[in-house]
N, C-alpha and C positions, 0 to 999 in steps of 0.2 A: 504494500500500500504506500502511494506516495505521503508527502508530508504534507500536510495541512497547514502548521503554520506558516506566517510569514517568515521570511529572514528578517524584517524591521522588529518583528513582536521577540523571534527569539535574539533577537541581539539587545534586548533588553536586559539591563542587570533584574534581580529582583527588586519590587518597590521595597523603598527603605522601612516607610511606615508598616508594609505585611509583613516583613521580617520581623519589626518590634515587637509587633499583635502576638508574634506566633513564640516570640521568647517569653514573654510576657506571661503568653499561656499556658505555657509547661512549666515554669516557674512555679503558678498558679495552682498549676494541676497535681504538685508537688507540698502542698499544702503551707507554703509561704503568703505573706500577709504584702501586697503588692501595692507600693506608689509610686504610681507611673506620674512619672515628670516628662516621657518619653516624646508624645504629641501633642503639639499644639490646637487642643480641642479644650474652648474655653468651659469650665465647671458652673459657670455663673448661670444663672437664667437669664431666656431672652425677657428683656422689660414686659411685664404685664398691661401696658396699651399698646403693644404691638402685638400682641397677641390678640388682646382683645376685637384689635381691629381687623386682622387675619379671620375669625370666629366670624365676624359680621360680613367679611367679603367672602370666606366662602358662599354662605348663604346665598347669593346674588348667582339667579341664574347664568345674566352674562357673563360670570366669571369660568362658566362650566366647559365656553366652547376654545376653540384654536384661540390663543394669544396672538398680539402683531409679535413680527420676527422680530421690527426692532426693542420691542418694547413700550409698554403704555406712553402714551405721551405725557400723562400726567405723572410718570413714574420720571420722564426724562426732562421733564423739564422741572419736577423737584430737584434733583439728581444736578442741573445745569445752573436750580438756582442757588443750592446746600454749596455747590465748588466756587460761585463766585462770593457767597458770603464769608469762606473758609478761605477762599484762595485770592479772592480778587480777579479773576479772568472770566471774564463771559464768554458764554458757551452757546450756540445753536440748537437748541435741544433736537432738531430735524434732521441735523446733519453731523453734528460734533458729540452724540450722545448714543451710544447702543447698551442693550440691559442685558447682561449676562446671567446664567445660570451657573454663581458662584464665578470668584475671578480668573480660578484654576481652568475652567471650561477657556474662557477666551485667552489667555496664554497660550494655553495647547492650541488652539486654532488657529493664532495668528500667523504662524509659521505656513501653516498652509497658505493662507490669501496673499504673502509676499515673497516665500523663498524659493526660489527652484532649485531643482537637482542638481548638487554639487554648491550652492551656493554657500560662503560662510556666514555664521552665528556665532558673537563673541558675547558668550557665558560667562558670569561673573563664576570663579570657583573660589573657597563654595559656594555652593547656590541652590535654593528650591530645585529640585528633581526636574520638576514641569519644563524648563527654561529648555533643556536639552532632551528631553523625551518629546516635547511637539517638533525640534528641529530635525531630531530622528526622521520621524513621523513623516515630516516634508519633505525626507531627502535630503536636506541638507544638514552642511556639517560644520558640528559644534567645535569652537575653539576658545580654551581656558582665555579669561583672564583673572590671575591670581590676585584675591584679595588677602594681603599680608600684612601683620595685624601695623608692624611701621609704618607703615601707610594709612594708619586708622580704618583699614578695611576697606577704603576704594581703591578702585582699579588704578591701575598707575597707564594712563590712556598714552603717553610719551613712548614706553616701553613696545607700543603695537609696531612687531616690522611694519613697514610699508607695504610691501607685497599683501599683509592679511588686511591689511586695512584698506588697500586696493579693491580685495576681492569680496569685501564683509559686505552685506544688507542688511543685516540689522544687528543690535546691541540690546542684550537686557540691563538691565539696573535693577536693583531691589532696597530702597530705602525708606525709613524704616528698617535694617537689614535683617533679614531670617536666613542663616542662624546666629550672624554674630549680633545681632544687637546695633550695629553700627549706624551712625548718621552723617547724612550729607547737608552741608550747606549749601548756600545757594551760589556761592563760588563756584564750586565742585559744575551746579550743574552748565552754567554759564562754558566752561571751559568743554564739557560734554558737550553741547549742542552745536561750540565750534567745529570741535573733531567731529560731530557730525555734519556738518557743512561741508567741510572741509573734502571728506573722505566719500560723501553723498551714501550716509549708515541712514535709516531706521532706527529712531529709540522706543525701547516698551521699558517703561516704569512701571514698576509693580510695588503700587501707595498702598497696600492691605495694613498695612501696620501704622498710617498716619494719622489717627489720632488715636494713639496709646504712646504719649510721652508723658516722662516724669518731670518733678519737681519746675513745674512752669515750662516744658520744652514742646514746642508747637515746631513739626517740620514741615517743613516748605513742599511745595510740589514743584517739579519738572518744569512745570509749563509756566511758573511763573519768571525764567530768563526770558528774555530778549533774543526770539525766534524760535522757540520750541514748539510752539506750534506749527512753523513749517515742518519739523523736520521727525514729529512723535505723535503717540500715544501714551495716554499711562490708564493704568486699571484701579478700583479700589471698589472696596467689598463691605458689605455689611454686616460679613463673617463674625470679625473679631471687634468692632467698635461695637455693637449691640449683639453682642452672643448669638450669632447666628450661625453661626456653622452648617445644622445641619438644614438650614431652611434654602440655601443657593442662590443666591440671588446679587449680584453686582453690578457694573457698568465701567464702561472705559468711556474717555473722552480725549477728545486733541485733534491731529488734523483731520477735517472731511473726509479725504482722497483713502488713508487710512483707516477709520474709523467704519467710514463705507465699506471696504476692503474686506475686513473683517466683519461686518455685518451679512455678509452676499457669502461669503462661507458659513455663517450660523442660517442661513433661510436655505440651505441645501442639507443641511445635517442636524439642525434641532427644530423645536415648532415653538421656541422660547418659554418665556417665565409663565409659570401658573398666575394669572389675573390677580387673583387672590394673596397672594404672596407679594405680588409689584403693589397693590394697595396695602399689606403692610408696611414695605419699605419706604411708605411715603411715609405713613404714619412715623417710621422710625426718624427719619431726616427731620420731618417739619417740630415735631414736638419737640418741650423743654429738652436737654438734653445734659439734667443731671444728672441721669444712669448712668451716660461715659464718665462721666467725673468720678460719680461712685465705683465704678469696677477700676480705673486706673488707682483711686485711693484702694482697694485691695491688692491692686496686684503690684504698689509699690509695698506697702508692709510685706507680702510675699518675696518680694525683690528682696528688700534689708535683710527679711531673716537668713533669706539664703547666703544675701555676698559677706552678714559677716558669720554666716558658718564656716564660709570656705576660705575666708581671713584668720581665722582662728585657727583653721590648718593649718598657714603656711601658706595655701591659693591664692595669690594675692590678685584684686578682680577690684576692676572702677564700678560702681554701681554701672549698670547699664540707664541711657537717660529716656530709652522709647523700647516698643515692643513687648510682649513678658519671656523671655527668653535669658539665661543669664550662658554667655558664652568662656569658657575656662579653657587653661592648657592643662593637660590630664598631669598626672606625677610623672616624675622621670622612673623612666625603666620600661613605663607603659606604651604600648602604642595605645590610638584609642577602643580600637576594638575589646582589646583584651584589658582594658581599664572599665568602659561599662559591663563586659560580661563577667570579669569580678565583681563587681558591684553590684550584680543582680542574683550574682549566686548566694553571695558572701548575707547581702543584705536585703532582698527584695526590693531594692531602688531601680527604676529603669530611669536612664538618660540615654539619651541619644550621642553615638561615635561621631565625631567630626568627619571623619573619613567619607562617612555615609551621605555627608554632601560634596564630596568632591574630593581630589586627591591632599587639596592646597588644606584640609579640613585636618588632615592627618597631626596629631598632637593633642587636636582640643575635643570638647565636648560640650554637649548644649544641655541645658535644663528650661524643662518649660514648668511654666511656673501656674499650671490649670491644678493644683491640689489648694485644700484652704491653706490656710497658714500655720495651723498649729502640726499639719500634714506634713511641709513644707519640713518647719523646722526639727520635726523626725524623721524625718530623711536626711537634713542633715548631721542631725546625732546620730543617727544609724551607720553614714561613712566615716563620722571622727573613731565608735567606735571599733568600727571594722580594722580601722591603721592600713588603710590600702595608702 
């Protein structure tokens, strides 16, 4: 019998998150008492008038049939008006605004509506999975740039040969950064959108994480340099500002030509957002929006306890000032791999290997910080007392 799958599907590594599940669960299965700090799957509930307001749009027969591809209109020009309150850039909600099912969906898409075969993709490593698993996908082929922690964890854009910067179409970013925690200013992106002029890139900014900063730290968006809207996109999600994970529902904004781009690949391969769920997310955008304030004031207490348990070891770690993720270099001796897989034997703690997002990953480790707190800080008395 011939082979059924693809060579794209098998030249997949395993997903890093099914491997965590699957350690996780023999762990489990072994009757240890498990806190998974492993994924970024917020614990919080989503606010109770988004719900509420989900409950009442169900209801609504119109909500029952085909969705528009691009998304409600009222969902995108909330969505055009929440970016320029937050961001100060007006948006076209008709043209400059598509509704995604979750922001991982349109990452993995984008690749399709701009790369062709053979073309390159310069991946931030590490980096989100998705960034290089949709350029798979399109055929085309991904190439590192190493985020090193000297650098504060962006890209060192100078160090691109010529020749790959000749041949690139597009550039991810991820700030807010997942896994390091890292942030960019608006220098940072100003010098980006040159290299992208310059080099005639594509940028996808992937903003999921831009509003969860600490102690007063508000980050910037992409698009608010001087020409990013020629030359990008950026995506952001309702995921993780209103615990929404499992509900799907995002949108990208930036140039037309783009945004359309990717929108004419979502009306061939999905039939968009459940009605009902885009009239939550308006709910979520237009109302007060003390919830976010309240989940960042949790998940910076969950922040402290962790960075100074791992101070207390010897880990020495800046608070991180945005995301909930706290990014560390494992102990010497360890690579990362064999630092969390002791640490889940040793103590039923899952964190996540650096490696697991990219080679440049290799050293450190990530903790997400979705346990409460008191969780949190026995995890980490459970690695002080382990003496890993």
């Amino acid at each position: 019998m011939t082979k059924r799958i693809s060579e794209r599907l098998a030249a997949l590594p395993p997903y890093l998150f099914a491997e965590l599940d699957r350690r996780r669960d023999e762990a489990a299965a072994r009757g240890m008492d498990i806190i998974d700090l492993g994924v970024g799957d917020p614990d919080l509930p989503t606010p109770p008038h988004v719900v509420e307001a989900m409950k009442k749009a169900a209801e609504n027969p119109a909500n029952h049939r085909y969705p528009s591809y691009a998304g409600m209109l009222s969902f995108r020009e909330t969505a055009a008006k929440w970016f320029q309150g937050r961001f100060g850039v007006e948006l076209d909600p008709h043209s400059q605004v598509v509704s995604l099912i979750g922001s991982k969906e349109g990452l993995a898409h984008l690749p399709l509506a701009l790369v062709n075969p053979g073309d390159v993709v310069l991946v931030p490593d590490p980096a989100y999975p998705v960034y290089a698993i949709g350029t798979l996908f399109a055929g085309g082929r991904a190439v590192a740039l190493p985020l090193r922690e000297e650098n504060g964890f962006l890209p060192d854009l100078d160090a691109v040969p010529a020749k790959t910067a000749k041949k690139a179409k597009l550039i991810f970013v991820n700030y807010p950064n997942n896994p390091t925690a890292a942030c960019a200013d608006p220098a940072f992106y100003e010098r980006l959108v040159a290299f992208a002029k310059e080099h005639d890139i594509i940028i996808a900014s992937d903003a999921a994480y831009s509003e969860m900063g600490f102690d007063g730290y508000r980050a910037p968006s992409f698009l608010q340099a001087p020409g990013a809207m020629d030359v990008g996109i950026e995506f952001h999600s309702l995921s993780k500002t209103y615990n929404m994970t499992g509900w799907r529902v995002g949108f990208a904004v930036g140039n037309p030509e783009i945004v359309g781009a990717l929108g004419r690949v979502k009306t061939n391969v999905d039939s968009g957002v459940f009605g009902a769920i885009q009239e939550a997310a308006v709910s979520a955008l237009v109302c007060d929006q003390t919830c976010v304030g309240e989940n960042i004031r949790q998940y910076g207490q969950r922040r402290d306890a962790v960075v100074e348990g791992l101070n207390r070891m010897g880990i020495e770690i800046t608070p991180p000032r945005a995301t909930f993720y706290v990014w560390f270099r494992v102990p010497r001796g360890y690579s990362s791999t064999e630092f969390c897989a002791r640490l889940l034997d040793q103590t039923g703690v899952v964190i996540t290997p650096g490696n697991g997002f990219g080679p440049a990953g290799e050293g450190y480790a990530r903790i997400a910080l979705t346990v409460p707190e008191q969780r949190c800080r026995e995890a980490v008395e459970r690695m002080t007392q382990a003496g890993l």
